[in-house]
C-alpha atoms as an extended CHARMM CRD file, in Angstrom:
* protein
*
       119  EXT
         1         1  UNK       CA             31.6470000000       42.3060000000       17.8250000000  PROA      1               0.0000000000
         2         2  UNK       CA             27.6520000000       42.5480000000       19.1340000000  PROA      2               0.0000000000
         3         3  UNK       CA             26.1440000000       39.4810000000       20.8700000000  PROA      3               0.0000000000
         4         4  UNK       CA             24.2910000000       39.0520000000       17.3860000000  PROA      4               0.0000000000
         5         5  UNK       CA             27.6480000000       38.4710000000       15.6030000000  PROA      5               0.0000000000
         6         6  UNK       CA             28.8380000000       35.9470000000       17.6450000000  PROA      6               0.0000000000
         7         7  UNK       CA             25.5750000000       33.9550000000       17.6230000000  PROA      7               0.0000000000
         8         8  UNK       CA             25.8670000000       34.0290000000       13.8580000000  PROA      8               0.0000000000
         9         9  UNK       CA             29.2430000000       32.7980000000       13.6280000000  PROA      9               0.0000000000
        10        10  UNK       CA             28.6560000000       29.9720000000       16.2340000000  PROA      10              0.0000000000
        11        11  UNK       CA             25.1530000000       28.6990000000       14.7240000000  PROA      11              0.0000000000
        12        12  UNK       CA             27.0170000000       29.1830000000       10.8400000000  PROA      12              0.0000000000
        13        13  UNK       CA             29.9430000000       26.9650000000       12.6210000000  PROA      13              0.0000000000
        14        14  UNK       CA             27.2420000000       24.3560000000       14.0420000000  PROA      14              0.0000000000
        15        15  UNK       CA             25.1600000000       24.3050000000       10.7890000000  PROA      15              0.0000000000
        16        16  UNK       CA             22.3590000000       24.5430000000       12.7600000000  PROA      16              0.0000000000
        17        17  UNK       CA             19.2580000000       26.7660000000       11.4790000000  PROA      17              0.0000000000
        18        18  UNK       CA             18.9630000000       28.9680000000       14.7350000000  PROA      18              0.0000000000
        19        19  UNK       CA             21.0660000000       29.2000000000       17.7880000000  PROA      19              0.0000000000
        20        20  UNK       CA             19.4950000000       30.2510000000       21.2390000000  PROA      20              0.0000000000
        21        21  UNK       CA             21.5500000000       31.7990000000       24.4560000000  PROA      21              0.0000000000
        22        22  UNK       CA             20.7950000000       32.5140000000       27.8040000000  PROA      22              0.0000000000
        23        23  UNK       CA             22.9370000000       35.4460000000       28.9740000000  PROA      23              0.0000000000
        24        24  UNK       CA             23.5150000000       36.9530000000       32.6330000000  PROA      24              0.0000000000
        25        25  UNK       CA             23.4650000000       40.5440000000       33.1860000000  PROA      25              0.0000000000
        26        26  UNK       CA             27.3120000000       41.1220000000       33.3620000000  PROA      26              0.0000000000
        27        27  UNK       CA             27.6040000000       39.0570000000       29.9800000000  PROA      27              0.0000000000
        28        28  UNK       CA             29.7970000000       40.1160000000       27.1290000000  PROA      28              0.0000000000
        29        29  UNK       CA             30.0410000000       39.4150000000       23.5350000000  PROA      29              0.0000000000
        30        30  UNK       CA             33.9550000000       38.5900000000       23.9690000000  PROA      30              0.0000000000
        31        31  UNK       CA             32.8340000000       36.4770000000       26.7330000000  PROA      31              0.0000000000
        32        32  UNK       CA             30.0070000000       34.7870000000       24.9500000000  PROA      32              0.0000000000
        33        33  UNK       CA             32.5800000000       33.9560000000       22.3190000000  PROA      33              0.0000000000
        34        34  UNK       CA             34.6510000000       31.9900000000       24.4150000000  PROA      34              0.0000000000
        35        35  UNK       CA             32.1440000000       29.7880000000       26.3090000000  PROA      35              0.0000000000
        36        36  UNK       CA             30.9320000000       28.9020000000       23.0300000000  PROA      36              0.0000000000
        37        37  UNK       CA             34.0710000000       28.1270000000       21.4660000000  PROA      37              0.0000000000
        38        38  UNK       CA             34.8890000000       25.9890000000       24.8130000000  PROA      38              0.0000000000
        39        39  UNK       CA             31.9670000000       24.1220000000       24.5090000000  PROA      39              0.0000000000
        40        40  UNK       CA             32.4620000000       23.6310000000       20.8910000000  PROA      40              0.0000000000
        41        41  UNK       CA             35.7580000000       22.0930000000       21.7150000000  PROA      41              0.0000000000
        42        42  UNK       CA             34.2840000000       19.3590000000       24.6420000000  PROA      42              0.0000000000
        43        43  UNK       CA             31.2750000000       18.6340000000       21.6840000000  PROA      43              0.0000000000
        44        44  UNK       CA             34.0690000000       17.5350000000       19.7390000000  PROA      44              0.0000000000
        45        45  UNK       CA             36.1910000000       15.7220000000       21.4800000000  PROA      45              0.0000000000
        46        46  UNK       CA             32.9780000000       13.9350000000       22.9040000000  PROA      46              0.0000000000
        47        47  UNK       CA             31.6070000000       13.0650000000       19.8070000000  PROA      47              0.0000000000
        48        48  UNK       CA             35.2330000000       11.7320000000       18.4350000000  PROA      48              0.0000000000
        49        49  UNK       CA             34.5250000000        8.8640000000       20.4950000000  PROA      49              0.0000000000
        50        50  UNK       CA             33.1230000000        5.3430000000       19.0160000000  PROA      50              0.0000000000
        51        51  UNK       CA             29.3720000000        5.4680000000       20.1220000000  PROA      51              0.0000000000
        52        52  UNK       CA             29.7820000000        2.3160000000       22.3230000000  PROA      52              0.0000000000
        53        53  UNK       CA             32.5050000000        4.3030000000       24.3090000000  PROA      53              0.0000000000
        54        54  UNK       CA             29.7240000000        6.7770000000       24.4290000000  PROA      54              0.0000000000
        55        55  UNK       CA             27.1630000000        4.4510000000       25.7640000000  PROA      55              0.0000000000
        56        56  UNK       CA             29.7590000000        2.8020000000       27.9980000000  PROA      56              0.0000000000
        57        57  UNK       CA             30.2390000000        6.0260000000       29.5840000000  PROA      57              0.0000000000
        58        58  UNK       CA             26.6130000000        6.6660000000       30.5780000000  PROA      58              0.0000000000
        59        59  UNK       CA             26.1860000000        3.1470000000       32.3580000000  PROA      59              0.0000000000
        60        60  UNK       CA             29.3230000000        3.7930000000       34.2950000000  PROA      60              0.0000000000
        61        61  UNK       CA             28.0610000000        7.3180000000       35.2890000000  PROA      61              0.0000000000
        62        62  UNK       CA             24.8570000000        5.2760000000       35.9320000000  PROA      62              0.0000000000
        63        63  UNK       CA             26.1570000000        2.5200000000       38.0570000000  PROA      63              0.0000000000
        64        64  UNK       CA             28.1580000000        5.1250000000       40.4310000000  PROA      64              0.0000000000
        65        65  UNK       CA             24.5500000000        6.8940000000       40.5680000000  PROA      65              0.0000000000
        66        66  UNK       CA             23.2930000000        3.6340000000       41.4410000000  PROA      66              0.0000000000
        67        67  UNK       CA             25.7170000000        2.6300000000       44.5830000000  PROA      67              0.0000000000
        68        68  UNK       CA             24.9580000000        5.7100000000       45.3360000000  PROA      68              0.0000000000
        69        69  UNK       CA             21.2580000000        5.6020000000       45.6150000000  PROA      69              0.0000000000
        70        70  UNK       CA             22.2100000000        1.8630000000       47.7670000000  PROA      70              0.0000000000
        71        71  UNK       CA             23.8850000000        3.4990000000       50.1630000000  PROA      71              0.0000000000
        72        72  UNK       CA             21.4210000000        6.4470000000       50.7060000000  PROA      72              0.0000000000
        73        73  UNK       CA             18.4430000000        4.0100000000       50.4910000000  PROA      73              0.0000000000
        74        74  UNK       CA             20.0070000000        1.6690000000       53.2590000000  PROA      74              0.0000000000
        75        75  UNK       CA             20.0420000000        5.1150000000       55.4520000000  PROA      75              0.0000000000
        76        76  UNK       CA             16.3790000000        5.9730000000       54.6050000000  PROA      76              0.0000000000
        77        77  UNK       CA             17.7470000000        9.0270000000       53.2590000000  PROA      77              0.0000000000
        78        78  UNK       CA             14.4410000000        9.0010000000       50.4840000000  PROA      78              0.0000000000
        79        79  UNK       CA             14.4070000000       12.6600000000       50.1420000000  PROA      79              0.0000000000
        80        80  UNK       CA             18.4230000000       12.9290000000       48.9150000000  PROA      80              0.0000000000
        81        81  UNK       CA             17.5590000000        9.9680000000       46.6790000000  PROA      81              0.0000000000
        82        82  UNK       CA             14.4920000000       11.8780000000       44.9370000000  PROA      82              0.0000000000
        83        83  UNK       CA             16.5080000000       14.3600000000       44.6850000000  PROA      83              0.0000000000
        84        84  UNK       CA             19.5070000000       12.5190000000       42.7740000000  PROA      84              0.0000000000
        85        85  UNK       CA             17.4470000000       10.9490000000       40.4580000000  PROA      85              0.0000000000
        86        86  UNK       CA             15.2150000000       13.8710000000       39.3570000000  PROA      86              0.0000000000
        87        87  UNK       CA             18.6590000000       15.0920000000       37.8810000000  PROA      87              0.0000000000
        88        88  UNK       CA             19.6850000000       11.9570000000       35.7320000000  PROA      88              0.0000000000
        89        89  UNK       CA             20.5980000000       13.2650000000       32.8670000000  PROA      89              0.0000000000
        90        90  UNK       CA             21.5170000000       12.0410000000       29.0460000000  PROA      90              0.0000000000
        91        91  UNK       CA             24.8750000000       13.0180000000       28.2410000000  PROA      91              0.0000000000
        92        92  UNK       CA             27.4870000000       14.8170000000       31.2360000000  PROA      92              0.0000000000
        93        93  UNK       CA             30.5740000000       15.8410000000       28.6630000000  PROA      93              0.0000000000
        94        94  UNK       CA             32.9500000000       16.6320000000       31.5540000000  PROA      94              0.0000000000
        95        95  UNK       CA             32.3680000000       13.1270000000       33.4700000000  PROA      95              0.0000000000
        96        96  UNK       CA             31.4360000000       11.0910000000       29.9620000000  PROA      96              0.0000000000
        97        97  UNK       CA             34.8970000000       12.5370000000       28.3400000000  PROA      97              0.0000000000
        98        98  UNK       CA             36.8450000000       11.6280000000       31.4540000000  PROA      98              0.0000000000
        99        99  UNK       CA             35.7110000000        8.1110000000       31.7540000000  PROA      99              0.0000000000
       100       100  UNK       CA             36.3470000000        7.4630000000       27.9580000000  PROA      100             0.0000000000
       101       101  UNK       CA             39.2880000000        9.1680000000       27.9610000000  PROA      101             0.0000000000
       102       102  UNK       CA             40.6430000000        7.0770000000       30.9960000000  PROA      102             0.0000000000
       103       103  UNK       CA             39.2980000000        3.6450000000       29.6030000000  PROA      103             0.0000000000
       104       104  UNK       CA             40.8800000000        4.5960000000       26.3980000000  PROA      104             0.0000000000
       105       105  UNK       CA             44.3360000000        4.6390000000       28.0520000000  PROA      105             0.0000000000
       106       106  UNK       CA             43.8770000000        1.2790000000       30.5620000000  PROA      106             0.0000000000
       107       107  UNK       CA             43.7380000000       -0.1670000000       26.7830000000  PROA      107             0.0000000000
       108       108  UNK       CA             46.5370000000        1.3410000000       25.6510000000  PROA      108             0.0000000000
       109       109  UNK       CA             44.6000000000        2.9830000000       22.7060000000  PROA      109             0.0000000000
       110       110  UNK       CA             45.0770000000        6.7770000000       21.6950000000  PROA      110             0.0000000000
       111       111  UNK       CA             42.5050000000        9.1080000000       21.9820000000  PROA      111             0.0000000000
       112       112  UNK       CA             40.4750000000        9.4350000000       19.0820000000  PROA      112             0.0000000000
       113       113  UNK       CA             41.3840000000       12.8940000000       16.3770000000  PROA      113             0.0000000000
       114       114  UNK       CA             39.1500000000       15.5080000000       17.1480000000  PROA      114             0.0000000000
       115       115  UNK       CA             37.3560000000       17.0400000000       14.2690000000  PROA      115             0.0000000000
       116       116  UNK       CA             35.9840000000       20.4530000000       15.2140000000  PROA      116             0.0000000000
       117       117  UNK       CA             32.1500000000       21.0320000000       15.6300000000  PROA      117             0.0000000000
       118       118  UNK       CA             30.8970000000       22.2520000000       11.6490000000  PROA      118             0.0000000000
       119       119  UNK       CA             33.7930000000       20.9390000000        9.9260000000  PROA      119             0.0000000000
């Protein structure tokens, strides 16, 4: 299998109309294949979740960023705190998944089926 093929089959498997990768030197097709089939997997199980579990998940990733950014702006730390907040970003899967995941079981409730990315 080339680094072509496996493009293919992941962008046919997304639906999407193209498919761009970044690879390192020591990359391999084989290799390729299973990063994208992992992330496949956490896209899914993210996006089983309700979308207010989704946005529930980003303002608890935002309020820890927040205490955070109280604590380094009571040390005058303003450079760590420029820092922090030039990385804010939309979605985190690993953290987001986690903190639904974990809310989902303080209810009681079962994690939502996972449907797999394409199908």
């Amino acid at each position: 299998m080339t680094f072509d093929d496996v493009i293919e089959k992941h962008r046919l498997a997304a639906g999407a109309s193209s498919l761009r990768v970044s690879l390192a030197p020591a990359a391999t097709p084989e290799g390729l294949d299973a990063e994208l089939e992992r992330l496949g997997a956490i896209s899914a199980a993210y996006d089983a979740f309700r979308p207010e579990e989704i946005e529930a998940a980003k303002v608890a990733r935002l309020r820890k960023l927040l205490r955070e950014i109280h604590v380094l702006a009571a040390q005058g730390a303003t450079d760590r705190i420029v820092d922090l907040t030039g990385l804010v970003v939309n979605v985190d899967l690993d953290q987001d998944l986690a903190w639904m995941r974990a809310a989902r079981e303080k209810r009681s409730e079962p994690l939502p089926a996972i449907t797999p990315s394409g199908a």
